[in-house]
ZAMARGU-4260 file (C-alpha; in steps of 0.2 Angstrom, whole numbers, plus 5000, padded with zeros to 4 digits):
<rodrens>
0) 5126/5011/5062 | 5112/5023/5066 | 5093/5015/5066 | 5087/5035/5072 | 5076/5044/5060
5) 5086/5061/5054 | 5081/5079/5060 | 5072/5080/5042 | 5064/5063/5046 | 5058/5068/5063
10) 5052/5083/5055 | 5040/5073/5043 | 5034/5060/5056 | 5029/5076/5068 | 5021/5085/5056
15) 5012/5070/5050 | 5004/5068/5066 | 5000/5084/5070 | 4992/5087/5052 | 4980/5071/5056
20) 4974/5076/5072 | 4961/5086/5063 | 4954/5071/5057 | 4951/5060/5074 | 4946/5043/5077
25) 4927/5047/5076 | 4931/5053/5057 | 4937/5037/5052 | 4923/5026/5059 | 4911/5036/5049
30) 4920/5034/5036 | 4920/5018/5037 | 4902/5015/5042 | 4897/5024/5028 | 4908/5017/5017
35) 4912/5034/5009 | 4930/5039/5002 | 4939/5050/5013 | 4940/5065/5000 | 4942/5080/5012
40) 4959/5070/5019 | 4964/5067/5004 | 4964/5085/4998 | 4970/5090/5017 | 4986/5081/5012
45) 4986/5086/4992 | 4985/5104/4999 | 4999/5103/5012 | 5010/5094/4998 | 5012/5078/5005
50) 5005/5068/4990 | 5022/5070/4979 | 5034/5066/4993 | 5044/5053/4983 | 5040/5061/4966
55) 5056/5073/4958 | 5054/5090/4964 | 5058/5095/4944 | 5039/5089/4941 | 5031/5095/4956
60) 5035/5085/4969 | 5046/5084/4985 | 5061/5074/4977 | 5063/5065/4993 | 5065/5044/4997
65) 5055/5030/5000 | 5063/5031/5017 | 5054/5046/5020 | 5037/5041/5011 | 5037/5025/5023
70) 5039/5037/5038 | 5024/5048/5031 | 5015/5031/5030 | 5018/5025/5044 | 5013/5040/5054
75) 4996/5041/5043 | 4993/5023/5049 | 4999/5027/5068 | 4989/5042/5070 | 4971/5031/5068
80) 4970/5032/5051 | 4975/5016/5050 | 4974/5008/5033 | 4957/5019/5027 | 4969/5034/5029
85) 4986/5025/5022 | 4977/5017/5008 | 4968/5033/5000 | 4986/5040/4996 | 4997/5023/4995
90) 4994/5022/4977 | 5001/5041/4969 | 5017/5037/4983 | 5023/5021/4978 | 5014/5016/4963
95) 5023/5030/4951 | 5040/5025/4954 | 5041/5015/4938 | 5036/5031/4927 | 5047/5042/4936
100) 5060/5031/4932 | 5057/5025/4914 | 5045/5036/4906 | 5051/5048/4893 | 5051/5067/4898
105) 5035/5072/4892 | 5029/5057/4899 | 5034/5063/4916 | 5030/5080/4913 | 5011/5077/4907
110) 5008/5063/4920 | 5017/5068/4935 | 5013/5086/4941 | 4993/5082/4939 | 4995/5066/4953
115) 5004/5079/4964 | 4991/5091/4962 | 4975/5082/4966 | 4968/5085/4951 | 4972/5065/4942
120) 4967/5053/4954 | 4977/5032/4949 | 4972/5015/4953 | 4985/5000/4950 | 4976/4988/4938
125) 4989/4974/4939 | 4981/4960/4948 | 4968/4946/4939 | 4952/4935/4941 | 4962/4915/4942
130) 4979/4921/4939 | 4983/4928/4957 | 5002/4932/4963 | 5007/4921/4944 | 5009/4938/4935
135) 5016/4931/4922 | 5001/4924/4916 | 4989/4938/4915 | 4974/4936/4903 | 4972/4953/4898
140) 4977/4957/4880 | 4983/4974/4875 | 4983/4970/4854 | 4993/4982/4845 | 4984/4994/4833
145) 4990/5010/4822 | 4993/5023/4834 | 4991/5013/4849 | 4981/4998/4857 | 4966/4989/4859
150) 4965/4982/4878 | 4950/4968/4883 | 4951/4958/4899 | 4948/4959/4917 | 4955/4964/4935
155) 4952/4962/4951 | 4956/4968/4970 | 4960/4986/4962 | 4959/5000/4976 | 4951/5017/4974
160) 4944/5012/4955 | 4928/5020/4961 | 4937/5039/4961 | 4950/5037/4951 | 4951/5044/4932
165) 4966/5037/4927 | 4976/5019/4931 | 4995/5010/4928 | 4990/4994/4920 | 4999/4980/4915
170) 4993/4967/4900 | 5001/4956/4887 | 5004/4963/4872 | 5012/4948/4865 | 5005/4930/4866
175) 5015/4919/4880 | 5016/4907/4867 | 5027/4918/4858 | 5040/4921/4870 | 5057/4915/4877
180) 5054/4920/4894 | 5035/4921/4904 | 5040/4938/4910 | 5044/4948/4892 | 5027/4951/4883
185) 5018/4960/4895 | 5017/4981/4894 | 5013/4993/4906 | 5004/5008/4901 | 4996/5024/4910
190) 4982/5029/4905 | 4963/5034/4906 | 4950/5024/4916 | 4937/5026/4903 | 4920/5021/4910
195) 4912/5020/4894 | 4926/5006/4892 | 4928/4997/4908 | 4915/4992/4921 | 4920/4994/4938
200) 4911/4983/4952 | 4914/4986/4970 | 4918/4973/4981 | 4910/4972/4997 | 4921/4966/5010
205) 4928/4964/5028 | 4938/4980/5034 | 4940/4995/5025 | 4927/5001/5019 | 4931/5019/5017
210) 4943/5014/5002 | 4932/5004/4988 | 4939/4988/4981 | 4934/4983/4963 | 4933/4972/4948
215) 4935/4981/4932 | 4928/4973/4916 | 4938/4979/4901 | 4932/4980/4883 | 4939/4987/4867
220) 4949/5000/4879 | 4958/5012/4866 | 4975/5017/4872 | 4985/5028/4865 | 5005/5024/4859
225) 5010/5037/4871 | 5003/5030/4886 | 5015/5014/4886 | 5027/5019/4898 | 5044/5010/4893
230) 5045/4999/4879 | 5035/4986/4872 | 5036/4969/4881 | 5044/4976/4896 | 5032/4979/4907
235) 5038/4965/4919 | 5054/4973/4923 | 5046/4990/4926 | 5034/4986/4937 | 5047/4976/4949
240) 5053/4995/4952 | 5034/4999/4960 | 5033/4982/4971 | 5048/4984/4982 | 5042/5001/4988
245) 5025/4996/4988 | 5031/4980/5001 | 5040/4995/5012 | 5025/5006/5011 | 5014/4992/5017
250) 5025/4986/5030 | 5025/5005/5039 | 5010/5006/5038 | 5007/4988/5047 | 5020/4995/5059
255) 5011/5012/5063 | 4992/5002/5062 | 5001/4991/5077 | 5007/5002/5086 | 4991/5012/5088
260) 4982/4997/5092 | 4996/4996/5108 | 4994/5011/5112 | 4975/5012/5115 | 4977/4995/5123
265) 4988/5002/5134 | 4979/5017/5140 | 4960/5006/5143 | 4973/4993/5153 | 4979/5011/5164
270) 4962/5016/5168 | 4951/4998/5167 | 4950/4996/5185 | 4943/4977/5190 | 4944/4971/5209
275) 4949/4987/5216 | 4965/4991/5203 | 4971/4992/5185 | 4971/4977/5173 | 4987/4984/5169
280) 4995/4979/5183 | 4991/4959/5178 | 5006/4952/5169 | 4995/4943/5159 | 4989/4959/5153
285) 5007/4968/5152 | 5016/4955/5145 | 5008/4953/5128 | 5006/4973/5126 | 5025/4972/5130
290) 5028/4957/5118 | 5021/4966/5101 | 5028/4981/5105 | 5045/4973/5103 | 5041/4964/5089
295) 5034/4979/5081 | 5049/4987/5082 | 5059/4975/5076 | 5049/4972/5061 | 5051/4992/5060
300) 5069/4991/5059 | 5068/4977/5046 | 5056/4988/5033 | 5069/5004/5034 | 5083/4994/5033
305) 5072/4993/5015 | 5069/5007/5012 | 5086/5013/5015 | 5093/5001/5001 | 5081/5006/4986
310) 5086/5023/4991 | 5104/5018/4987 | 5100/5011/4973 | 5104/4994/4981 | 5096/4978/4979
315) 5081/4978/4992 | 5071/4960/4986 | 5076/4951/5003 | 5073/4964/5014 | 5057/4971/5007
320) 5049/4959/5007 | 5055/4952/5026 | 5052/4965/5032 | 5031/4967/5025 | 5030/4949/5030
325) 5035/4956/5050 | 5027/4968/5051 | 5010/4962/5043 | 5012/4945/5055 | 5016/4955/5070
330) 5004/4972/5066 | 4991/4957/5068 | 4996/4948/5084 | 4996/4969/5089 | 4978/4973/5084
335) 4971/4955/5091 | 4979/4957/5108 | 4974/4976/5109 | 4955/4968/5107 | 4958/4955/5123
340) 4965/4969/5132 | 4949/4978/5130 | 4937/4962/5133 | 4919/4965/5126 | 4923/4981/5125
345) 4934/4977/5111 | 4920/4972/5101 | 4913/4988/5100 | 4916/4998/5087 | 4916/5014/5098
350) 4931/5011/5105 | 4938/5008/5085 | 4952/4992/5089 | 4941/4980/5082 | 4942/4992/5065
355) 4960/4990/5068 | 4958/4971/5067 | 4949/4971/5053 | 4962/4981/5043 | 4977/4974/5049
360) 4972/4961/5039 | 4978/4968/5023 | 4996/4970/5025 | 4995/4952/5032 | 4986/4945/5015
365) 4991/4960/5001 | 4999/4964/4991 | 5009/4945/4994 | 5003/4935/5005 | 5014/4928/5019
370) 5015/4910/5013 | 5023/4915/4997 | 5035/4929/5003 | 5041/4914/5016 | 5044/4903/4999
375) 5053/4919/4991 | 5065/4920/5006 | 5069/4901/5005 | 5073/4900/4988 | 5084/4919/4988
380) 5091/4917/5005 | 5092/4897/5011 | 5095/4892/4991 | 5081/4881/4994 | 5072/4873/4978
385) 5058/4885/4971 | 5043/4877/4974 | 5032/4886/4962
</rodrens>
């Protein structure tokens, strides 16, 4: 049993790094002071190739694993990037799995290649106003027209709407009263985000900033037949296929956010020097630097252990989300500690830890929160009652 990355892994991890050096730390706090998208990183990495890593090479794409995605991630995140850098690609990496495996050939051939080129830029409209982590019971209605359908309703918490142009989204094409099961009834389609159609209203919020967060409003949105990826009623099913990786992608990135948070820690705690020496020779100060550093690691070993089953082709519920529940809990206990190494100090901006705090709390709450992965684990892996 071998936890080391491969040569190629390596590779990609190194490469990584040294392609977000040009962008330091002082980029991403204007970033996110003003708030604005990272667009020049963005197509850094689009140019470079890196945007179609898990995509099949056949459509443009690097044909390669959510093993290695997750290591490109990861070092995104590591490098200071944190979750501004992670989450302005996150989406094309994960979130297309579902058409690469179930849309039709033209399908992939007219969606695919564009994402990996920069030039279509896709949000995930999955999530609801009221309806939360309880999928199946999403409000908006996709009604099924001549030549396609007719979608009204409304979304919320959906990244990057502000720049995108086109969006996977999920709505109920058939009545939940009309079904056997809660899951069938619900279609996912890739389409336009037609603004003309669909209002989208940014969401002003805690950490993050440089990567926008909206509602979208949706009315009388014309969506053509072809844009259904998969068949009708399905849609469930085929998006399972994106959560999974999107779990493992979050978790690496959690991961890498942690361990630069360490790691900064760790240098001000070399060269802090109070009452004539370092604070780092204080056990009080090594011993929790030491503490999440372990823990990250584990939690690291956890969410490739993942990423290593979907690769196979293997069942990866369990241990996806385990292993996004890890590394969220301990990426935050690794960005809070990072900020009482650094006293006051930590407060200020300047020194960027407290920006790591503030975004370490995303993969702690999304895309599942903590509390309901540990009632997932329960029910899969103690055979514990559900208990929702």
């Amino acid at each position: 049993m071998d936890f080391s990355l491969t040569q190629d892994q390596q590779n990609i991890r190194e490469s990584i790094l040294k392609h977000c050096s040009r962008f330091p730390d002082e980029y991403w706090l204007e970033r996110d002071r003003e708030g604005i998208f990272p667009h020049d990183f963005y197509k850094s990495l689009v140019e470079a190739g890196w945007l179609g890593i898990a995509i099949p090479s056949e459509f443009g794409g690097s044909g390669l694993g959510i093993t290695e995605a997750a290591v490109m991630m990861q070092a995104i995140a590591e490098s200071g990037a944190g979750m501004s850098g992670a989450s302005s690609i996150h989406m094309p990496v994960f979130g297309l799995q579902p058409v690469a495996l179930f849309g039709t050939q033209k399908q992939k051939e007219r969606i695919l290649p564009p994402v990996v080129r920069g030039e279509d830029q896709v949000c995930f409209a999955v999530t609801e106003p009221n309806v939360g982590l309880n999928t199946t019971e999403l409000k908006t209605r996709a009604e099924r027209h001549e030549g396609g359908y007719l979608v009204n309703g409304e979304k919320i918490w959906i990244s990057t709407a502000q720049v995108a142009n086109k969006m996977l989204l999920l709505a109920r094409t058939t009545p939940l009263d009309k079904v056997k099961r809660k899951t069938e009834g619900l279609s996912l389609f890739y389409t336009n985000l037609d603004r003309s159609k669909i209002e989208v209203r940014l969401i002003h919020k805690m950490g993050r900033h440089a990567v926008d967060s909206n509602m979208l409003f949706i009315q009388d949105l014309w969506v053509p037949e072809d844009d259904r990826i998969g068949a009708e009623g399905e849609g469930f099913k085929l998006i399972l296929h994106g959560m999974n990786p999107e779990r493992i992608l979050i978790g690496a990135e959690a991961v890498g956010l942690g361990r630069v948070a360490i790691a900064r820690a760790a240098r001000y705690a070399r060269e802090r020097i109070v009452f004539n020496r370092p604070i780092g020779m204080n056990q009080g100060i090594q011993h929790p630097l030491a503490k999440c550093w372990a823990q990250l690691e584990a939690a690291n070993l956890m969410v490739m252990k993942a990423a290593t089953l979907f690769d196979k082709g293997l069942e990866c519920g369990v241990e996806a989300n385990a292993g996004k529940y890890l590394a969220g809990e301990f990426a935050f206990e690794a960005c809070h500690t990072a900020m009482l190494t650094l006293g006051g100090m930590g407060y200020a901006q300047e020194y960027h830890v407290e920006r790591y705090l503030r975004e370490c709390l995303i993969p702690r709450t999304a895309p599942i929160s903590p509390h309901m992965i540990l009632n997932f684990l329960a029910e899969k892996v103690l055979d514990l009652p559900k208990s929702y």
